[in-house]
N, CA, C and O of each residue as an XYZ file, in Angstrom:
408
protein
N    -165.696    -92.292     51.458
C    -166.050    -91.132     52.262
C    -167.558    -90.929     52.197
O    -168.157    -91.204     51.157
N    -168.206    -90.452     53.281
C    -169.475    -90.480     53.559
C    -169.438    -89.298     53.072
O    -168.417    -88.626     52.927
N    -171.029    -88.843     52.673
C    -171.399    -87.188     52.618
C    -171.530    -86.554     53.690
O    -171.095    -85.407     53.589
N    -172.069    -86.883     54.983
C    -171.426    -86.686     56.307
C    -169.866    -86.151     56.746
O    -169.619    -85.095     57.327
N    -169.112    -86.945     56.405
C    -167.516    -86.895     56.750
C    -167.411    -85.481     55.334
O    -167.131    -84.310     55.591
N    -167.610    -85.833     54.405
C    -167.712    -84.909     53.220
C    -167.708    -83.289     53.993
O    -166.783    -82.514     54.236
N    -169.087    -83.215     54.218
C    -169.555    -81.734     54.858
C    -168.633    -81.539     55.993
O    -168.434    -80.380     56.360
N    -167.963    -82.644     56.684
C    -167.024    -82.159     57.861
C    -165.744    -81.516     57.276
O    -165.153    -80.577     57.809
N    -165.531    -81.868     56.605
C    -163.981    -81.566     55.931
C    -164.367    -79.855     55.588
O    -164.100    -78.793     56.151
N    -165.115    -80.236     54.388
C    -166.082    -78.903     54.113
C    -165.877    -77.699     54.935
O    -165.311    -76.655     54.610
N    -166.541    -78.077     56.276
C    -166.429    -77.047     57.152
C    -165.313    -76.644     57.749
O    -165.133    -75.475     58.089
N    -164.202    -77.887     57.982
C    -162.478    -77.445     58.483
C    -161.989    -76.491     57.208
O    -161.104    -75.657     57.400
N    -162.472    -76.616     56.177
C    -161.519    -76.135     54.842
C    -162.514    -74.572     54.990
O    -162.012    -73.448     55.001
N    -163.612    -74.796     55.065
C    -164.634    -73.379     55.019
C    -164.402    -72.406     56.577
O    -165.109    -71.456     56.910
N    -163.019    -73.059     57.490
C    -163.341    -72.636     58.764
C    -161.112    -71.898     58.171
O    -160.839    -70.728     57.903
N    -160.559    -72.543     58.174
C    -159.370    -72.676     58.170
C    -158.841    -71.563     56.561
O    -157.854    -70.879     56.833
N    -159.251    -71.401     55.397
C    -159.451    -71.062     54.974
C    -159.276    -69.260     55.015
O    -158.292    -68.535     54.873
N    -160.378    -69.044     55.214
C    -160.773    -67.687     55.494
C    -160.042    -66.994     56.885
O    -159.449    -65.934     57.086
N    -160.240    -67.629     57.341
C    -158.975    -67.493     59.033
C    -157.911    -67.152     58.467
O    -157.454    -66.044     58.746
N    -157.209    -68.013     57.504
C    -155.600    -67.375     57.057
C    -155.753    -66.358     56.479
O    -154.924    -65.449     56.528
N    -156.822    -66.301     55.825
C    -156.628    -64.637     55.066
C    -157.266    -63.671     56.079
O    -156.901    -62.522     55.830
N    -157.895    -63.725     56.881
C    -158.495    -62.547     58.261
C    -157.233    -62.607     59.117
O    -156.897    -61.646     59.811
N    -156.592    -63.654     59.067
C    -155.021    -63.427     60.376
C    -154.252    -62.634     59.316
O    -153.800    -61.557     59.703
N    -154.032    -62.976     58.074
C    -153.076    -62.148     56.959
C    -152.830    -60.276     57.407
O    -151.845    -59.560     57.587
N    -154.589    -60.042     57.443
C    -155.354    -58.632     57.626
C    -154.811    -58.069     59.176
O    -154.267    -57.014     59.500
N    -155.075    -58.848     59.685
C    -154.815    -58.607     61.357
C    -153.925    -58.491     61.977
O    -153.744    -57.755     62.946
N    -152.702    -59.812     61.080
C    -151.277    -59.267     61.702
C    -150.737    -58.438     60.452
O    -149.624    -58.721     60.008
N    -151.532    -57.372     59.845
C    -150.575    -56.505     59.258
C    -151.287    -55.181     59.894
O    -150.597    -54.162     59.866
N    -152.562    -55.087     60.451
C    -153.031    -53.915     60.961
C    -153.917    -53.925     62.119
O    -154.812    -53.086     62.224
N    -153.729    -54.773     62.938
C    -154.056    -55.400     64.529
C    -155.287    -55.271     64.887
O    -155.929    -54.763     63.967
N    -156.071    -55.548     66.019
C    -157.453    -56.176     65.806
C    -158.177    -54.581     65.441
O    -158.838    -54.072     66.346
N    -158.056    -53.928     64.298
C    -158.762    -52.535     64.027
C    -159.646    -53.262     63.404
O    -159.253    -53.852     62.398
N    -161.116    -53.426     63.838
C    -162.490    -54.117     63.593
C    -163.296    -52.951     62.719
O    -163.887    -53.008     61.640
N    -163.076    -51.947     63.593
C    -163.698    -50.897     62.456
C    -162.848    -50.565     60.901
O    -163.500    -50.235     59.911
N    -161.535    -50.686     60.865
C    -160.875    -51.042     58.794
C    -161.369    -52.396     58.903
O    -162.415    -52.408     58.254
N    -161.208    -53.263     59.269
C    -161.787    -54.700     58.648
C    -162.904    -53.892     58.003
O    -162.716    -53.291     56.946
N    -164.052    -53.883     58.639
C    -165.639    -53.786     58.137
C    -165.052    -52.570     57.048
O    -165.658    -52.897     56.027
N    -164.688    -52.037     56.883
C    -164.490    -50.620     56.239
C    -164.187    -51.320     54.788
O    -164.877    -51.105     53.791
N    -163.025    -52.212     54.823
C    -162.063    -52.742     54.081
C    -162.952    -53.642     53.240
O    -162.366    -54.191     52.307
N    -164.213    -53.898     53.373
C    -165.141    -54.971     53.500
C    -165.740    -54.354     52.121
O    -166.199    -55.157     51.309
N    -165.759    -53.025     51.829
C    -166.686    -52.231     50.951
C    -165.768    -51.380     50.764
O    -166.131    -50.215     50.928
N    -164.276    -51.602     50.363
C    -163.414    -50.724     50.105
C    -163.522    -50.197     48.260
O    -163.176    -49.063     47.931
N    -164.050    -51.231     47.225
C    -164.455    -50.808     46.443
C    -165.754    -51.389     45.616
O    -166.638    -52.227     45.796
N    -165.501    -50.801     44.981
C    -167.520    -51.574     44.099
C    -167.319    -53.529     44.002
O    -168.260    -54.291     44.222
N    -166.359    -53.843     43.753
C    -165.781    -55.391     43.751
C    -166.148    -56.203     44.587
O    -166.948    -57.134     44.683
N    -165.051    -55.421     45.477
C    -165.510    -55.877     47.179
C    -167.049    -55.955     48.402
O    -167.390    -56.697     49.323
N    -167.502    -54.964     47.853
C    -168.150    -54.257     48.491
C    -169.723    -55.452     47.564
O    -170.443    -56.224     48.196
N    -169.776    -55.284     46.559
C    -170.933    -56.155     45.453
C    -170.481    -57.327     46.191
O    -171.415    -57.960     46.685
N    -169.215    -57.842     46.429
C    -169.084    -59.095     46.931
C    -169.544    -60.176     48.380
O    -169.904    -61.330     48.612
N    -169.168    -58.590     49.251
C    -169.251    -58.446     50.679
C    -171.216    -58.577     50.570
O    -171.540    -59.752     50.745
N    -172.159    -57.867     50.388
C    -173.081    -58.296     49.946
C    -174.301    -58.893     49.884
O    -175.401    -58.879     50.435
N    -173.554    -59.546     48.800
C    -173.900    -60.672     48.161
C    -173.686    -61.727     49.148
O    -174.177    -62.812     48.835
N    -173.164    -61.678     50.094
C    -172.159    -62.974     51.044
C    -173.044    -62.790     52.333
O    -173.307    -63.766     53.034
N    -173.637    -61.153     52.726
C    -174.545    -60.643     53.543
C    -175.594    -61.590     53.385
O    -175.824    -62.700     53.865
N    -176.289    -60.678     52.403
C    -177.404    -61.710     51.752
C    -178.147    -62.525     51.795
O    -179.362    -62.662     51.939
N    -176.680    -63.515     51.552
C    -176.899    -64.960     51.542
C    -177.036    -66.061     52.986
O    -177.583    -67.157     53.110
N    -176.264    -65.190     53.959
C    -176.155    -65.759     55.320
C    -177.707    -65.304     55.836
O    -178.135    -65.910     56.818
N    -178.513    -64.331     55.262
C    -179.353    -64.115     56.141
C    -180.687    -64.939     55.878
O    -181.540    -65.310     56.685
N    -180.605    -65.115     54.470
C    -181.640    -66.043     53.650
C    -181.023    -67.793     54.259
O    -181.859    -68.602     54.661
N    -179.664    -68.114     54.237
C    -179.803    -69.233     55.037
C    -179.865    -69.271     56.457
O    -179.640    -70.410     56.868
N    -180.109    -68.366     57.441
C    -180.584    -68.196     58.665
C    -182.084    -68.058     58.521
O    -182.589    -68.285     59.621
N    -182.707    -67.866     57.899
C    -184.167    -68.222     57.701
C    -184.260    -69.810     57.413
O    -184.536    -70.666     58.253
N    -184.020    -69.985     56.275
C    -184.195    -71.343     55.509
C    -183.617    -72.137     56.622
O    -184.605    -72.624     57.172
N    -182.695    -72.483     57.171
C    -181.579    -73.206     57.808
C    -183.372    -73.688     59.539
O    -184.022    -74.611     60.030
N    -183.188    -72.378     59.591
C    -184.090    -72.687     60.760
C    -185.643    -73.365     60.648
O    -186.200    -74.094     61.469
N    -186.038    -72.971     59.618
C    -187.410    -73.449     59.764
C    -186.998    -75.012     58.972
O    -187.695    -75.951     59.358
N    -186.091    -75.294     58.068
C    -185.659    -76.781     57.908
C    -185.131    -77.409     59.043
O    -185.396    -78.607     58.934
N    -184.339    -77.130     60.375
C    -183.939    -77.577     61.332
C    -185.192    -77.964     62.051
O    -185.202    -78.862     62.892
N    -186.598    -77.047     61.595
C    -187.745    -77.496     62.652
C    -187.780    -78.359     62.025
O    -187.042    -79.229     62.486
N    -188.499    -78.798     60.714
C    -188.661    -79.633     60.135
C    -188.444    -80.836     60.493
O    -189.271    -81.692     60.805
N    -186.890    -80.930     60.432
C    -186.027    -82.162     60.345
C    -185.472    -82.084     61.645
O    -184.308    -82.482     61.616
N    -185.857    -81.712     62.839
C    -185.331    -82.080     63.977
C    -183.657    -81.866     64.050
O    -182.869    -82.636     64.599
N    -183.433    -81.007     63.568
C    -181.991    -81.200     63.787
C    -181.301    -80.063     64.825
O    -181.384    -78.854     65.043
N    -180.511    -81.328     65.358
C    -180.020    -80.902     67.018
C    -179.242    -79.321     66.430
O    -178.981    -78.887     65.308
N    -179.066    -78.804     67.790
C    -177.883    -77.778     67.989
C    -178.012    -77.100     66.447
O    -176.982    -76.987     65.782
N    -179.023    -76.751     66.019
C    -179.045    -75.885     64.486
C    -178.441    -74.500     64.924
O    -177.718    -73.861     64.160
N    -178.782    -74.043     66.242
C    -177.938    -72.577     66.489
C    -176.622    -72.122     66.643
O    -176.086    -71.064     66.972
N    -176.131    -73.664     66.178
C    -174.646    -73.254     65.997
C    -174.000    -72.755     64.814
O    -172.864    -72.296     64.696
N    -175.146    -72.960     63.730
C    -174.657    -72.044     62.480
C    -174.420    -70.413     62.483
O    -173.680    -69.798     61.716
N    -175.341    -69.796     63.682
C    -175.326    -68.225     63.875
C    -173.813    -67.973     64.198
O    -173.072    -67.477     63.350
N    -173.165    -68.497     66.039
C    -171.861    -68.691     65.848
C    -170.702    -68.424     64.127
O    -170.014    -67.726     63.382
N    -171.333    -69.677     64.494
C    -170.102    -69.852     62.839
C    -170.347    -68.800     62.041
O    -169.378    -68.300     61.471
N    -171.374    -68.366     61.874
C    -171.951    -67.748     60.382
C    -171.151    -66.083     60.708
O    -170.653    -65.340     59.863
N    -171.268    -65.826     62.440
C    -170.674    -64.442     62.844
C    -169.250    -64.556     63.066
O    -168.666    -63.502     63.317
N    -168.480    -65.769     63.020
C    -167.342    -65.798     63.081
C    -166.257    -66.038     61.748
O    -165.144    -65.548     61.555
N    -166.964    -66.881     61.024
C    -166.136    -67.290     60.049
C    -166.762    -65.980     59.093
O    -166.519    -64.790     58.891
N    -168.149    -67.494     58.465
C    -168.711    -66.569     57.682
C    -169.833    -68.045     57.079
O    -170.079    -68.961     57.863
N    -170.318    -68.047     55.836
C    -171.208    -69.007     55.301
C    -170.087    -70.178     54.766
O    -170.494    -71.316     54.531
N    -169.208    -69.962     54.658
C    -168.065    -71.191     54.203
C    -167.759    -72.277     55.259
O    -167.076    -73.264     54.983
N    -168.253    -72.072     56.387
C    -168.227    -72.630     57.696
C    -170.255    -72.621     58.044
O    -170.586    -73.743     58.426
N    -170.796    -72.184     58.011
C    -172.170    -72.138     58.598
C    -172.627    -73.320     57.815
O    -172.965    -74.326     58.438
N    -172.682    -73.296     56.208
C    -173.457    -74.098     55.512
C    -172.803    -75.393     55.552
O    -173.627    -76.243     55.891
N    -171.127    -76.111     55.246
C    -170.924    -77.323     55.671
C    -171.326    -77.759     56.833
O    -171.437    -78.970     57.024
N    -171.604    -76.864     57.779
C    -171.647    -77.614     59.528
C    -173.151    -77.654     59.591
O    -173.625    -78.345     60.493
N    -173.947    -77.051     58.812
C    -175.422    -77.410     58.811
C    -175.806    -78.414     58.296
O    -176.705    -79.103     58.778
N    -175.062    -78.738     56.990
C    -175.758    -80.006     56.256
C    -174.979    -81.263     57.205
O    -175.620    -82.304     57.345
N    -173.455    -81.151     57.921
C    -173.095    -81.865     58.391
C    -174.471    -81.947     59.587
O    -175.245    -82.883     59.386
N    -174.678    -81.351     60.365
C    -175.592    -81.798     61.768
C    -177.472    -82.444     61.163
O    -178.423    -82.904     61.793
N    -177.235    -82.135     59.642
C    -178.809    -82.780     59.462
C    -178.379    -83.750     58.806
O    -179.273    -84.477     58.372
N    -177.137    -84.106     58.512
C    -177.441    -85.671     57.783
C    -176.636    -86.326     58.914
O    -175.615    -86.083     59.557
N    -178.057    -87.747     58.821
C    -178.005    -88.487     59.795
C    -177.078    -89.936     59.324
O    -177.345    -90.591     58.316
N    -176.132    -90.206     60.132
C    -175.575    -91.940     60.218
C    -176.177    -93.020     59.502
O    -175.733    -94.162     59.620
């Protein structure tokens, strides 16, 4: 297995993952977007966790971009996507997947 193919998997498991537990949430209390976010910082645990996870997506939306100038790497704005849909468990495999090259 390549480190390429590696980071792909990465990102199905960092995409698939978190989806079962957000569908878990959703089909027990239907698309209510405002308890999700609520639910997000429901206690000091969660909430230190939630974060920390903030945080971190925004420091690799800096970093991510000015290394994509760097290194030429195609379609880097597809980590924002991911990063607002999934979350960084999906943004960061599909980034290192699109900068490492064949």
């Amino acid at each position: 297995m390549t480190v390429r193919t590696f980071y792909l998997a990465a990102a199905v498991i960092g995409t698939i993952v978190p989806w079962l537990l957000f569908g878990t949430f959703f089909a027990q209390h239907g698309p209510d977007i405002p308890l999700f976010l609520q639910s997000l910082f429901a206690n000091g645990a969660a909430g230190g966790f939630s974060v920390d996870v903030l945080i971190s997506i925004v420091i690799f939306w800096v970093w991510s971009w000015r290394d994509a100038a760097r290194h030429d790497v195609a379609c880097w704005w597809m980590v924002l996507p991911a990063s607002f849909f999934v979350g960084l468990s999906l943004a960061l495999p599909l980034y290192l997947y699109l900068r490492e090259r064949d």
